[in-house]
C-alpha positions, -999 to 999 in steps of 0.1 A, spaced: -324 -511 -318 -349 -523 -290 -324 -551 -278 -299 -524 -279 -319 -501 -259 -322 -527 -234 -283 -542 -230 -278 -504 -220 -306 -502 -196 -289 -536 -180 -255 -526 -180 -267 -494 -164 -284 -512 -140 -256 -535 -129 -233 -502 -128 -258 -483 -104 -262 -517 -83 -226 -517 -84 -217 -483 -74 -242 -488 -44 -228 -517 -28 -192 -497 -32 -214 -468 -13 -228 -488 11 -191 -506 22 -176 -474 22 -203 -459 47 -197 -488 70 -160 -486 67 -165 -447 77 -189 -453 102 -162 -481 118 -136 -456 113 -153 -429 129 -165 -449 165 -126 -462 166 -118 -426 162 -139 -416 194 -137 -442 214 -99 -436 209 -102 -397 218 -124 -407 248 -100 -427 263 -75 -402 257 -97 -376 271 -103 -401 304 -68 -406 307 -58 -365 309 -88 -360 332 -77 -385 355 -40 -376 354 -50 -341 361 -77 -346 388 -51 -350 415 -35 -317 407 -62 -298 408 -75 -311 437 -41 -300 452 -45 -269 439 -77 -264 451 -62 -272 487 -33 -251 485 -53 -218 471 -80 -225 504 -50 -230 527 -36 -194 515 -71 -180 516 -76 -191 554 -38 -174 560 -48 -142 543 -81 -138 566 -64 -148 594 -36 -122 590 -61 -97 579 -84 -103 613 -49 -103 634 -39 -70 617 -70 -47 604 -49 -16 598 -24 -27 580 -55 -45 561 -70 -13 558 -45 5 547 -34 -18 518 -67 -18 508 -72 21 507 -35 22 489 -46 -2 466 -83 17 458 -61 51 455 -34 34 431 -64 20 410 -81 56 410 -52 75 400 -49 48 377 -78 62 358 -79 91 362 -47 93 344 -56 70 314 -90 90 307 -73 125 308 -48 110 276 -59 130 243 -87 107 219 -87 112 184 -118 140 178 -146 119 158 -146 130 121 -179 147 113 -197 126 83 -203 156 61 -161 160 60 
């Protein structure tokens, strides 16, 4: 029964040894997996940030470009500035004046 006791205890041993060294490839093969995987996405990622750096430089260029027009005109004209600017304040006002006078549901009392 003792010899028994112990052919279990060694195939049990070789089965855990056995299972480990399948644990430890898989980790590497996951590990190897996993840099391709980034190094793959961060070359990605380079190659759309470097593709879209030039636009948005441009962008940038164009929306200071309009921003110099707008003050410009605005320092060339100051009442028409003005006045869009009140228009635009009394539009907004009105605005919400008319959106808080619209009817809200009464809170329901807690004891109903």
């Amino acid at each position: 029964m003792a010899a028994n006791t112990d052919d279990i205890r060694a195939s049990v041993s070789k089965d855990i040894a056995a299972l480990q060294q399948e644990v430890s490839r898989l980790q590497k093969m996951i590990s190897a997996q996993g840099a391709e995987a980034y190094y793959e996405v961060r070359g990605r990622a380079g190659k759309a940030y470097d593709e879209a750096l030039p636009r948005a430089k441009n962008a940038v260029a164009q929306i200071r470009a309009e921003g110099v027009a707008a003050a410009d005109a605005a320092r060339e004209h100051p009442a028409a500035t003005t006045t869009a600017l009140v228009l635009a304040g009394a539009i907004g006002f009105l605005a919400g004046y008319l959106l808080s006078g619209s009817h809200q549901p009464q809170p329901r009392q807690w004891w109903r």
